[in-house]
Phi, psi and omega in degrees: 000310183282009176297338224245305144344284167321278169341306182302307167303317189301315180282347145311309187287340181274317160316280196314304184284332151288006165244357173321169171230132177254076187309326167357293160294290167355280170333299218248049191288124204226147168240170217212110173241135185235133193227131204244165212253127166232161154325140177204152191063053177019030170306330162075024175242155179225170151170247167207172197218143208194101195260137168226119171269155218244144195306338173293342221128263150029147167236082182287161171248132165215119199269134201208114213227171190225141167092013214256198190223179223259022193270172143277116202244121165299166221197089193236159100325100184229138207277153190085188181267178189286326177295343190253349195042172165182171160327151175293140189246303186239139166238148184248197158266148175316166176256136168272132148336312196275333193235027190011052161207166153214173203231144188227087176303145196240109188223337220222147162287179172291316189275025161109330199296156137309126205219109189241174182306326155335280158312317146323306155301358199259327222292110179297099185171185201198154178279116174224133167266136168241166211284343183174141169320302171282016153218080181276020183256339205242125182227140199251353170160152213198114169242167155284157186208107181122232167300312181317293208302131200265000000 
């Protein structure tokens, strides 16, 4: 008899907890761009560039790269697509070598203009990683971003 008890019970409890619903995710429904990063100067490094808009507004960049040398790679926005170049639009945060990423809210252009997730997607320009703060001249991936992007 409590064999049969036990049994009753496990499967009740097992009814309950497979039919929970976790409303959570639901709520807090986020948007999500993803854009990728290639080599360039046989740097053999790639990676991806990943914009999440954030309930404030906000924009994180969260930058993610495979394969990088032991430097700390400075990290920008820059205006036009990557074949035509242009000024730094955003500087973001380095990526540190150990953990090859970084992550950057995003509210503002560098000279102050206001800038949302929207626009960002809309935003004519593109991304370059350079190889260290004393050779911003060697950019190690580089993608389009925005409009640019194909």
């Amino acid at each position: 008899m409590k064999k049969y008890i036990y049994l009753f019970l496990v499967s009740i409890s097992l009814i309950i907890s497979g039919c929970s619903k976790d409303d959570s995710s639901s709520k807090s429904s986020t948007s999500v761009k993803l854009y990728t990063l290639s080599s360039v100067s046989n740097s053999n490094i790639s990676g991806k560039v990943t914009f999440k808009k954030n309930e404030d507004g906000s924009t994180t960049v969260l930058l993610e790269i495979n394969g990088s040398s032991l430097d700390i790679h400075p990290a920008f926005i820059y205006f036009n697509n990557a074949a035509t170049g242009g000024e730094v639009a955003i500087t973001l945060a380095p990526i540190d070598c150990d953990c090859e990423s970084s992550s950057t809210i995003v509210t503002t252009l560098d000279d102050g203009t206001p800038i949302t997730y929207e626009q960002l997607l809309k935003f004519d320009g593109h991304i370059k990683i350079h190889q260290n703060e004393d050779h911003l001249e060697i950019v190690i991936t580089e993608g389009n971003i925005g409009a640019n992007a194909s």
